[in-house]
HTML snippet that shows the backbone in 3Dmol.js (N, CA, C, O; Angstrom):
<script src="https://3Dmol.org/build/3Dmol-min.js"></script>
<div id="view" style="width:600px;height:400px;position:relative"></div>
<script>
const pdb = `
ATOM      1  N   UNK A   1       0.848  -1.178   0.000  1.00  0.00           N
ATOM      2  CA  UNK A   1       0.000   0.000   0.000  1.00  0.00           C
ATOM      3  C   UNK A   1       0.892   1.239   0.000  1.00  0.00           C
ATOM      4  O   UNK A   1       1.974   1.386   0.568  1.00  0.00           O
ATOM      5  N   UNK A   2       0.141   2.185  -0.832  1.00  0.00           N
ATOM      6  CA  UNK A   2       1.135   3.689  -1.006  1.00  0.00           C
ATOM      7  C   UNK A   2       1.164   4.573   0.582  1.00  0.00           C
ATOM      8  O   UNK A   2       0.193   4.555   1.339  1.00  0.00           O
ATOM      9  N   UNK A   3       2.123   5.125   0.809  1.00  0.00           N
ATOM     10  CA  UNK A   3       2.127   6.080   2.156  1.00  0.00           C
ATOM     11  C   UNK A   3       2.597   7.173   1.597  1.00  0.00           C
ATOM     12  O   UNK A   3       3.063   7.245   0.460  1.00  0.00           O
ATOM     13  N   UNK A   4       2.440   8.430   2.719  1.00  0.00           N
ATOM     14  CA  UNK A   4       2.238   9.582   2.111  1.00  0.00           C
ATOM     15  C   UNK A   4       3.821   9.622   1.769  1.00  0.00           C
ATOM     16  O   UNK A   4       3.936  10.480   0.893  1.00  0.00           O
ATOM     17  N   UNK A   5       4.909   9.153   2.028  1.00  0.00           N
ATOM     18  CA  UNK A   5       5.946   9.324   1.827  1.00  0.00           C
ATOM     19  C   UNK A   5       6.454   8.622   0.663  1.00  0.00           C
ATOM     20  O   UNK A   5       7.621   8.365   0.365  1.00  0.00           O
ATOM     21  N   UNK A   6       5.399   8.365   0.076  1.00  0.00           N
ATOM     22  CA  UNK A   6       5.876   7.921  -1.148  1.00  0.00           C
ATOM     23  C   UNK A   6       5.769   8.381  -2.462  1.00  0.00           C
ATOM     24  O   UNK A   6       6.303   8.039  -3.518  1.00  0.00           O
ATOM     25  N   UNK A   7       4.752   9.447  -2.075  1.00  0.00           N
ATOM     26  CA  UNK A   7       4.235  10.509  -3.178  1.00  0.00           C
ATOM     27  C   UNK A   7       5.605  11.379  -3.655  1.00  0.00           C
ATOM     28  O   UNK A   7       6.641  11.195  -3.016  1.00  0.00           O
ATOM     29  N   UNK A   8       5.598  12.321  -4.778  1.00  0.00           N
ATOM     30  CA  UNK A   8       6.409  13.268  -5.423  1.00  0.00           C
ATOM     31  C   UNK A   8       5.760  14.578  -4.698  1.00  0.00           C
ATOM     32  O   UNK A   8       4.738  14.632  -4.014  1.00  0.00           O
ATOM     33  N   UNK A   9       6.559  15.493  -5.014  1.00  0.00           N
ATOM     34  CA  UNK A   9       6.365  16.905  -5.369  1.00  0.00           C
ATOM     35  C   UNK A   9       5.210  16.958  -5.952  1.00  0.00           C
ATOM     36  O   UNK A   9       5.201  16.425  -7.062  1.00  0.00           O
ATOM     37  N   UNK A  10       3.760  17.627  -5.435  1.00  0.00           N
ATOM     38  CA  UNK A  10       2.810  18.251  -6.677  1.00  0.00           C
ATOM     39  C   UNK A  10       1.761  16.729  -6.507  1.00  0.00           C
ATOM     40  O   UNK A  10       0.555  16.621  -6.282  1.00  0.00           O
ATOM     41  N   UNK A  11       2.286  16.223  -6.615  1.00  0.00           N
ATOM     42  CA  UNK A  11       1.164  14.448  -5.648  1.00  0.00           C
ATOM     43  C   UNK A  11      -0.062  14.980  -5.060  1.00  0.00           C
ATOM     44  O   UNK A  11      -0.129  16.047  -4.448  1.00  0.00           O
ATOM     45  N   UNK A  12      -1.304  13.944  -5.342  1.00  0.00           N
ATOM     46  CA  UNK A  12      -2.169  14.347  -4.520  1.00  0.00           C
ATOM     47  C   UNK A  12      -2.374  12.572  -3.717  1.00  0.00           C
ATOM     48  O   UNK A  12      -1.888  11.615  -4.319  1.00  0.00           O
ATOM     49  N   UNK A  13      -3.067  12.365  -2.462  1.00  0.00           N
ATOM     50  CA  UNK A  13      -3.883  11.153  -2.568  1.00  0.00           C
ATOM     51  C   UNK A  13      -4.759  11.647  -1.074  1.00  0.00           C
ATOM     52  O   UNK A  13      -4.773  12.640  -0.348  1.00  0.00           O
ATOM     53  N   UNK A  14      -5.482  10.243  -1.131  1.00  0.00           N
ATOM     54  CA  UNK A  14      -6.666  10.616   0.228  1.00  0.00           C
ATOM     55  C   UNK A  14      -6.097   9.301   1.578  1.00  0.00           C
ATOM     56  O   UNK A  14      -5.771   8.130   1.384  1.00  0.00           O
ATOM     57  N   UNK A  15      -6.132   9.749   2.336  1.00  0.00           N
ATOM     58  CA  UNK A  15      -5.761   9.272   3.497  1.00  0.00           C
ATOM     59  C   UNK A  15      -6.776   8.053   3.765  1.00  0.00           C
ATOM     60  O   UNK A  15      -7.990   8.260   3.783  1.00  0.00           O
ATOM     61  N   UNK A  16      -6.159   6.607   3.998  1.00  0.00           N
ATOM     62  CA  UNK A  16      -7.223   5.564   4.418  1.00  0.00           C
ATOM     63  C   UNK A  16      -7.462   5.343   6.088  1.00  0.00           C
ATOM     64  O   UNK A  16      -8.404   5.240   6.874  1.00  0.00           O
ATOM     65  N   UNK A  17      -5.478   5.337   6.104  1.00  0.00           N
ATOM     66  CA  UNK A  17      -5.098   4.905   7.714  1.00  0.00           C
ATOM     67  C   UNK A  17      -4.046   5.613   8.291  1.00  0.00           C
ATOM     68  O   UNK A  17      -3.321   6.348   7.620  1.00  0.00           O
ATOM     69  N   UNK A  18      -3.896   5.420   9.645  1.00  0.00           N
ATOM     70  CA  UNK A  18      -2.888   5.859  10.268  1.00  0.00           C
ATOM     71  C   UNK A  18      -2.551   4.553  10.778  1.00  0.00           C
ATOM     72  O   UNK A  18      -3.440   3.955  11.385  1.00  0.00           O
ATOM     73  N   UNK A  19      -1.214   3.904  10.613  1.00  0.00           N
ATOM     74  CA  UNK A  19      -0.669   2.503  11.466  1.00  0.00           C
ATOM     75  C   UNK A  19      -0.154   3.372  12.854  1.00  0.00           C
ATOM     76  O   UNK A  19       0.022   4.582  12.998  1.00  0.00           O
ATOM     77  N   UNK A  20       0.025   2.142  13.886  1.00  0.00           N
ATOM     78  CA  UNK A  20       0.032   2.362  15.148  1.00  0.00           C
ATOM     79  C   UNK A  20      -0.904   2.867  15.475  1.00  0.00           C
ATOM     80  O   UNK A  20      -1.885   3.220  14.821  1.00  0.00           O
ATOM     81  N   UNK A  21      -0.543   2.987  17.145  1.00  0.00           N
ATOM     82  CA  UNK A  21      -1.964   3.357  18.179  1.00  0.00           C
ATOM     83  C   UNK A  21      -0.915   3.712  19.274  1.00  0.00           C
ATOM     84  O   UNK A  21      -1.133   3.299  20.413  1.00  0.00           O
ATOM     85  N   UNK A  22       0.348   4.536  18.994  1.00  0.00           N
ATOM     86  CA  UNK A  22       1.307   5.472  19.770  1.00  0.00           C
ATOM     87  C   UNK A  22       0.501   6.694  19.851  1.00  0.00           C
ATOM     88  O   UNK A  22      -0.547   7.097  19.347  1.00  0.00           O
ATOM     89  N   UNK A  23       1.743   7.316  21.013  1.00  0.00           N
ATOM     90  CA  UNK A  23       1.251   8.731  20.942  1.00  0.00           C
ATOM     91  C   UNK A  23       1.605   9.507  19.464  1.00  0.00           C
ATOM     92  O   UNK A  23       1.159  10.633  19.241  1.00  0.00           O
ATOM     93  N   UNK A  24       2.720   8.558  18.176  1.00  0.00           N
ATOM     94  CA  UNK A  24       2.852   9.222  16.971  1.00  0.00           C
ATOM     95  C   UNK A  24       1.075   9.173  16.541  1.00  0.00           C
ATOM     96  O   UNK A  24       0.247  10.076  16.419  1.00  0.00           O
ATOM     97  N   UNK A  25       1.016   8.220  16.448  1.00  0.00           N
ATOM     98  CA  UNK A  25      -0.419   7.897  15.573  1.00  0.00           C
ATOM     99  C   UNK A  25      -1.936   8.735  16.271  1.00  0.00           C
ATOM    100  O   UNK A  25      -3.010   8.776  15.670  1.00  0.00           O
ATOM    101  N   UNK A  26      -1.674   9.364  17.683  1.00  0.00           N
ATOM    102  CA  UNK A  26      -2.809  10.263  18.028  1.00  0.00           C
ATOM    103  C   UNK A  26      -2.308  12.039  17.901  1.00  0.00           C
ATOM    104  O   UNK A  26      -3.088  12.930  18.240  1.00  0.00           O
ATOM    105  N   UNK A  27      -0.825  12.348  17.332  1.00  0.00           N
ATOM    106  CA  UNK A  27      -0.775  13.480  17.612  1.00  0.00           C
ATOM    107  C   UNK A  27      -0.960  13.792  15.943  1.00  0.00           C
ATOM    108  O   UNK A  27      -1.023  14.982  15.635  1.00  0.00           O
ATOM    109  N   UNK A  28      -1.038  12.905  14.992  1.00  0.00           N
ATOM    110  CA  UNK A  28      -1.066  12.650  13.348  1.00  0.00           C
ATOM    111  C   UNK A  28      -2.563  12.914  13.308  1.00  0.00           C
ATOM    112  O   UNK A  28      -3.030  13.912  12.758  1.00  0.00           O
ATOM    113  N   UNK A  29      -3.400  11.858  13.995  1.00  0.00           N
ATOM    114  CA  UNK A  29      -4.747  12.354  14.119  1.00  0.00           C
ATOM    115  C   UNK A  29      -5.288  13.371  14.443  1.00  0.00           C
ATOM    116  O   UNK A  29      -6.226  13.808  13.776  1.00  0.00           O
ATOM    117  N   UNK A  30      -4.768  14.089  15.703  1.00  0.00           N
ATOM    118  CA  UNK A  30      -4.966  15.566  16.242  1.00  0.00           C
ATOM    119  C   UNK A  30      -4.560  16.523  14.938  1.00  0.00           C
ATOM    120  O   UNK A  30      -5.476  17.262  14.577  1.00  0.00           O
ATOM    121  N   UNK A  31      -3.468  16.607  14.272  1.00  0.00           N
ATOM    122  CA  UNK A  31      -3.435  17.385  13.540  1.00  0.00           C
ATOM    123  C   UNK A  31      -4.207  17.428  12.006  1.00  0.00           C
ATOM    124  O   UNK A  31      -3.869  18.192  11.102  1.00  0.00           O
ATOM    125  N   UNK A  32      -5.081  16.646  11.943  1.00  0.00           N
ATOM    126  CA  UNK A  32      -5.729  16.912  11.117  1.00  0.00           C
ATOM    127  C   UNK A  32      -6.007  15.020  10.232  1.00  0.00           C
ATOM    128  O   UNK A  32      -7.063  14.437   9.986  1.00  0.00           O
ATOM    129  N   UNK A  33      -4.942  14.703  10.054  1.00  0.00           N
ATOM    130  CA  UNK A  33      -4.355  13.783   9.243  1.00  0.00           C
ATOM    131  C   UNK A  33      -5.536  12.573   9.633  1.00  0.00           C
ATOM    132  O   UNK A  33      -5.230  11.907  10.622  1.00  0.00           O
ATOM    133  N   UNK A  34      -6.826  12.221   8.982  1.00  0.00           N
ATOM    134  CA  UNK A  34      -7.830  11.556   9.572  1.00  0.00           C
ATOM    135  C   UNK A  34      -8.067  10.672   7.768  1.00  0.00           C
ATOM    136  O   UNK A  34      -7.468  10.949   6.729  1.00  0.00           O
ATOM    137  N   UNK A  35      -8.835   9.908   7.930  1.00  0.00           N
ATOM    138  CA  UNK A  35      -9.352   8.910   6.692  1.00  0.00           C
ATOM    139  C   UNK A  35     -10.443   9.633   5.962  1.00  0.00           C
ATOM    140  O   UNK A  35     -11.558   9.867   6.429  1.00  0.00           O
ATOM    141  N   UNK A  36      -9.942  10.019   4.578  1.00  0.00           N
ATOM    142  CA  UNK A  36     -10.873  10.520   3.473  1.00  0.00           C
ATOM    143  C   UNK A  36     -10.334  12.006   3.597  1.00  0.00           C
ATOM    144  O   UNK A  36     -11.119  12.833   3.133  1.00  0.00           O
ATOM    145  N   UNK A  37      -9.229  12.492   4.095  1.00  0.00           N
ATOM    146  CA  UNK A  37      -9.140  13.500   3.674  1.00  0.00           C
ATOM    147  C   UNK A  37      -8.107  13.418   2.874  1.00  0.00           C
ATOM    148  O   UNK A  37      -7.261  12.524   2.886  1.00  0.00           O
ATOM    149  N   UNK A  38      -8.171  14.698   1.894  1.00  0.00           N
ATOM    150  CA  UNK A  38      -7.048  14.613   0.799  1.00  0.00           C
ATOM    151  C   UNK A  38      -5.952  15.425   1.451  1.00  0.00           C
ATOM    152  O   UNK A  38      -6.041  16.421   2.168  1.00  0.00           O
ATOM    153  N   UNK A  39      -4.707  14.634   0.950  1.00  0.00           N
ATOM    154  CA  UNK A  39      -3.180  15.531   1.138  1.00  0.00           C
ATOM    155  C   UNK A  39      -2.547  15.465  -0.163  1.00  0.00           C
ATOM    156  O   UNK A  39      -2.903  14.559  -0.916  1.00  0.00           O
ATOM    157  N   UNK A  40      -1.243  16.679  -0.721  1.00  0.00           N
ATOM    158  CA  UNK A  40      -0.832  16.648  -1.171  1.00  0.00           C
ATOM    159  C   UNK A  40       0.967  17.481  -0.612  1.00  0.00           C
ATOM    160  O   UNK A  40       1.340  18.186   0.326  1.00  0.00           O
ATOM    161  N   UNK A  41       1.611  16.861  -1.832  1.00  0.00           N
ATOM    162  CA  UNK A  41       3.305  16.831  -1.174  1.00  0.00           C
ATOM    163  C   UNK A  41       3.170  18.091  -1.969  1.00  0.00           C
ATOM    164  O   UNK A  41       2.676  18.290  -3.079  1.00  0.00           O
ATOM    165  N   UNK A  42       3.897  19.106  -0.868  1.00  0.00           N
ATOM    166  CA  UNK A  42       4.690  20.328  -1.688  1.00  0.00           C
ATOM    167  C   UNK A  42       5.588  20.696  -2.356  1.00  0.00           C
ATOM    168  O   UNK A  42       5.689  21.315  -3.415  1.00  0.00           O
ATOM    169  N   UNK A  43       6.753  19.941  -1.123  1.00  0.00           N
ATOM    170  CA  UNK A  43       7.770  20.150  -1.858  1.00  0.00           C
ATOM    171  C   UNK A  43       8.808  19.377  -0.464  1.00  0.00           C
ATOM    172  O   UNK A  43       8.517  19.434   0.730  1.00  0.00           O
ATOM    173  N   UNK A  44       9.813  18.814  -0.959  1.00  0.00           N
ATOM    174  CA  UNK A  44      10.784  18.044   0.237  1.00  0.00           C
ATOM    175  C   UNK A  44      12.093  19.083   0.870  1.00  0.00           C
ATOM    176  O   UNK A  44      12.373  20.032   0.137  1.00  0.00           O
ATOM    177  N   UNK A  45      12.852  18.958   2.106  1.00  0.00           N
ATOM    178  CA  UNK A  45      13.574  20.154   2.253  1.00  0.00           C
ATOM    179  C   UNK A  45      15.001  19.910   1.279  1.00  0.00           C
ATOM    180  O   UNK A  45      14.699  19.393   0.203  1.00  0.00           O
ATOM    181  N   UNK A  46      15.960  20.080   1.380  1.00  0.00           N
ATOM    182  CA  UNK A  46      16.976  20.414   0.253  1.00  0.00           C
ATOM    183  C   UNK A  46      17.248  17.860   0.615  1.00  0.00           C
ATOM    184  O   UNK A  46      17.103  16.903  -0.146  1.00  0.00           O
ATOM    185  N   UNK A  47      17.636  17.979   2.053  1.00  0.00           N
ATOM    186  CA  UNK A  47      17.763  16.641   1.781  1.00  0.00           C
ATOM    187  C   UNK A  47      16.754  15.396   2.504  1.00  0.00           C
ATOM    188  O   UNK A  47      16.857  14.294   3.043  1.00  0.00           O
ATOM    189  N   UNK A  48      16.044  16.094   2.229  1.00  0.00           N
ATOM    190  CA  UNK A  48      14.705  15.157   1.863  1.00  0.00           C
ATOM    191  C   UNK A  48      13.724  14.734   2.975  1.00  0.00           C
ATOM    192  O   UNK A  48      12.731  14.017   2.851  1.00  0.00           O
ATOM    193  N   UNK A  49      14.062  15.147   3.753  1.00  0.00           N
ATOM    194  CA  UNK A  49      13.592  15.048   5.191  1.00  0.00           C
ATOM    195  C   UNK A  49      14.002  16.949   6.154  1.00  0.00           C
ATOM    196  O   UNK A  49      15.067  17.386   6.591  1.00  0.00           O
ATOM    197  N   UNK A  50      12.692  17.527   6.128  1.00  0.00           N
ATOM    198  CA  UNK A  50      11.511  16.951   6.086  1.00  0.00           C
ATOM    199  C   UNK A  50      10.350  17.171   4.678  1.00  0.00           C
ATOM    200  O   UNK A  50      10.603  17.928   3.740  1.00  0.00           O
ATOM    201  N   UNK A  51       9.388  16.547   4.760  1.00  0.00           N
ATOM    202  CA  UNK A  51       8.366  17.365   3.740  1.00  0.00           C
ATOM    203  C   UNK A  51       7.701  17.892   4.028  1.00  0.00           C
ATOM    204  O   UNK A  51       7.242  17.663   5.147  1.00  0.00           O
ATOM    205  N   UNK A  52       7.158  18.993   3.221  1.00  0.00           N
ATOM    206  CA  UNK A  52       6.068  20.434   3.823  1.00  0.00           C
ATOM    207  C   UNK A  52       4.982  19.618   2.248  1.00  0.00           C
ATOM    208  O   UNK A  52       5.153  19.379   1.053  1.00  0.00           O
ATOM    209  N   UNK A  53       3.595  19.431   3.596  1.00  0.00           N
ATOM    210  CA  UNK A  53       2.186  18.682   3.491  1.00  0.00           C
ATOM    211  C   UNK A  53       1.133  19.623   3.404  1.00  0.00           C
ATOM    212  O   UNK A  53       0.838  20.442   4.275  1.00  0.00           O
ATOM    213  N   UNK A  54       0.459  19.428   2.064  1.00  0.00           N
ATOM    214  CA  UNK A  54      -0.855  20.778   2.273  1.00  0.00           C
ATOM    215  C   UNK A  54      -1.761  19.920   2.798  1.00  0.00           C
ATOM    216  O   UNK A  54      -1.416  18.821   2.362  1.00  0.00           O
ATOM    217  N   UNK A  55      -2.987  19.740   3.670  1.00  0.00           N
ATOM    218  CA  UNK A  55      -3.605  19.411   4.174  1.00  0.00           C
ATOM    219  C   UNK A  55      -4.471  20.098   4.937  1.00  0.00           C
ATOM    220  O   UNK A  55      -4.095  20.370   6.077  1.00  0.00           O
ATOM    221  N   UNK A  56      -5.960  20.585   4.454  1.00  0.00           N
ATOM    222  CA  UNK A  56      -7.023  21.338   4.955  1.00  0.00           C
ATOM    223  C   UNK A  56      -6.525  23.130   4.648  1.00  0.00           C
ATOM    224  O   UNK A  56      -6.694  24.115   5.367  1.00  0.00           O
ATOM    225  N   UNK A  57      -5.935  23.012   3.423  1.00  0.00           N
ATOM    226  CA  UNK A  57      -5.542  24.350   3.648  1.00  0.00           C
ATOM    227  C   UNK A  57      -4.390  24.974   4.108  1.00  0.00           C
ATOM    228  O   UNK A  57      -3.950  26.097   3.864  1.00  0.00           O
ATOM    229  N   UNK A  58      -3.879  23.887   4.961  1.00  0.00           N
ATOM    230  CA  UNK A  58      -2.484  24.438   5.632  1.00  0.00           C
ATOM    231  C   UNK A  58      -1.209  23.682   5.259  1.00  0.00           C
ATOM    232  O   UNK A  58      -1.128  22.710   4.508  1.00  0.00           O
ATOM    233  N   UNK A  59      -0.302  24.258   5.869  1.00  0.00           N
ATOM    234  CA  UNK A  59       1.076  23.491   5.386  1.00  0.00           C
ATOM    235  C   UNK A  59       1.758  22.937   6.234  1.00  0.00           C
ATOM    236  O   UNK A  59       2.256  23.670   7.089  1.00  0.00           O
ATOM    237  N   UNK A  60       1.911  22.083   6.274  1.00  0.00           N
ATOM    238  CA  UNK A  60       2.546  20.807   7.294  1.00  0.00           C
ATOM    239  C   UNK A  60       3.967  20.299   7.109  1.00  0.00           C
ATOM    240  O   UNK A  60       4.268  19.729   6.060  1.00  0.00           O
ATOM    241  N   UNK A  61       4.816  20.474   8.040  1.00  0.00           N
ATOM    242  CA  UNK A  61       6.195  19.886   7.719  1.00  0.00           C
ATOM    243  C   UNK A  61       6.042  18.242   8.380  1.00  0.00           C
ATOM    244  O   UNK A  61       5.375  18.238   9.415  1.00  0.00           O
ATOM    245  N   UNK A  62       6.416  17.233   8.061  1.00  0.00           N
ATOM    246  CA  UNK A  62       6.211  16.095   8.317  1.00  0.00           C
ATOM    247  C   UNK A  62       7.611  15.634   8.443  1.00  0.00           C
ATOM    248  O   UNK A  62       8.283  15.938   7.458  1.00  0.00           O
ATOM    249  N   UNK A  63       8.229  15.007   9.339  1.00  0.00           N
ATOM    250  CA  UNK A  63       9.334  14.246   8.849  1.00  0.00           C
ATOM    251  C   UNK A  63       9.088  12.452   8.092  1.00  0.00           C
ATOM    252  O   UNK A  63       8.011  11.861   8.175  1.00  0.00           O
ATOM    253  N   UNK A  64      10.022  12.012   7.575  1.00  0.00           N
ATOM    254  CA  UNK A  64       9.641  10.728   6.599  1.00  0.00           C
ATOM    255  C   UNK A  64       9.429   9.655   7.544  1.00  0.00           C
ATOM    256  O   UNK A  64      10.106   8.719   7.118  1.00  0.00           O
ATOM    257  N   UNK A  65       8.989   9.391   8.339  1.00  0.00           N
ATOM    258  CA  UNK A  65       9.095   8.471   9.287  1.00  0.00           C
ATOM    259  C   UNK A  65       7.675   8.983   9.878  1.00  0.00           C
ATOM    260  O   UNK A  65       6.973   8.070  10.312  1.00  0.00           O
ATOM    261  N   UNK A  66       7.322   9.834   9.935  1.00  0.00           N
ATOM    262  CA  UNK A  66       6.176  10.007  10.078  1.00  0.00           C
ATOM    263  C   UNK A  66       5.071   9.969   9.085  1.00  0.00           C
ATOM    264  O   UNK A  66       4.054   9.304   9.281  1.00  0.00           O
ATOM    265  N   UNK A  67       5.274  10.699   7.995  1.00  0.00           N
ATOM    266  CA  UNK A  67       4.650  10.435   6.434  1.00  0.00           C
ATOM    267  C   UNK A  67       4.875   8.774   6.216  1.00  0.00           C
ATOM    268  O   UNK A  67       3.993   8.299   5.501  1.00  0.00           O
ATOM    269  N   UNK A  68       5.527   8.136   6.522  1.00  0.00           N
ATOM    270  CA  UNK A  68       5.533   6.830   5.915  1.00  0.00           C
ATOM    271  C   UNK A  68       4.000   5.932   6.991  1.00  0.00           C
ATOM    272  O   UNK A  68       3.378   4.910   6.699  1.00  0.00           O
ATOM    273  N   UNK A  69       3.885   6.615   7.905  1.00  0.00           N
ATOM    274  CA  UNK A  69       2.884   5.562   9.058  1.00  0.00           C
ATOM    275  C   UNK A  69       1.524   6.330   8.386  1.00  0.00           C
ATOM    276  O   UNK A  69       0.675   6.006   9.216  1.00  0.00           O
ATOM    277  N   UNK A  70       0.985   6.958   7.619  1.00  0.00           N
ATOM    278  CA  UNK A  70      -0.026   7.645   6.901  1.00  0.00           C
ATOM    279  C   UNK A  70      -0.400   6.547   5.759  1.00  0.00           C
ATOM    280  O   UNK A  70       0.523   6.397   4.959  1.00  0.00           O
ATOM    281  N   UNK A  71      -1.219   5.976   5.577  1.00  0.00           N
ATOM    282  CA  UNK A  71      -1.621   5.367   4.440  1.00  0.00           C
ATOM    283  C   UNK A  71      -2.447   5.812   3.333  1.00  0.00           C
ATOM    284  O   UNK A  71      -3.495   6.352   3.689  1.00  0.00           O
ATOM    285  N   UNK A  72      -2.236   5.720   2.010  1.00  0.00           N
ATOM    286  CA  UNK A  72      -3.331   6.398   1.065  1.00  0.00           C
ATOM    287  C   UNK A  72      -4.137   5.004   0.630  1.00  0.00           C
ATOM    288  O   UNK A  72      -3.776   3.879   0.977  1.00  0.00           O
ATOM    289  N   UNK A  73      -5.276   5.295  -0.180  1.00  0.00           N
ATOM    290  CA  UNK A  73      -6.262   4.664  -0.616  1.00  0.00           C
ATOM    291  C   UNK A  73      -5.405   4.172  -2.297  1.00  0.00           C
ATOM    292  O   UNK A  73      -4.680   4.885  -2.991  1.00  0.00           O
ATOM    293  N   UNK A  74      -5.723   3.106  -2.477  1.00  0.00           N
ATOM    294  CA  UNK A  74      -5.143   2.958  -4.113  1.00  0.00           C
ATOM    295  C   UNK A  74      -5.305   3.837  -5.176  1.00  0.00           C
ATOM    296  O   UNK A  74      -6.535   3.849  -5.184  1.00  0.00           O
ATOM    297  N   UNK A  75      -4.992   4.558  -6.050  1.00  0.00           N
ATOM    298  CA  UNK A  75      -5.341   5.127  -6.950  1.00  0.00           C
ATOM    299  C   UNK A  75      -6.307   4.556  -7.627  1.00  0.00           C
ATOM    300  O   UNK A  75      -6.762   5.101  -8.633  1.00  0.00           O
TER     301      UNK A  75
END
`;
const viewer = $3Dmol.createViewer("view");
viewer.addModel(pdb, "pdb");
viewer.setStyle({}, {cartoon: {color: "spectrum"}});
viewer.zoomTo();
viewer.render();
</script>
């Protein structure tokens, strides 16, 4: 299955899951990051970690380890 860290630059997809049930996986939920909403990748920092996430309008820096526990829906 695709994770958000697997998308490009300019990528769109819709969120299915969040893996785990850490405090990563409830502070991902708190910030917005929930099932059926759409995200897209902006742009990555010079080495690649972190990525800045549009999501609801806003812009989200994510590091890849966190974008990777985000699941998208299949294309």
């Amino acid at each position: 299955m695709k994770t958000l860290a697997d998308l490009l630059p300019a990528q769109e997809g819709q969120i299915s899951s969040i893996t785990g049930i850490d405090s990563i996986a409830q502070r991902l939920s708190e910030m917005g990051f929930t099932p059926g909403q759409a995200v897209r990748v902006v742009r990555f920092a010079p080495l690649g970690d972190p990525i800045q996430i549009r999501l609801r309008g806003f812009s989200i820096a994510l590091r890849r380890n966190e974008a990777r526990r985000i699941l998208l829906t299949p294309a």
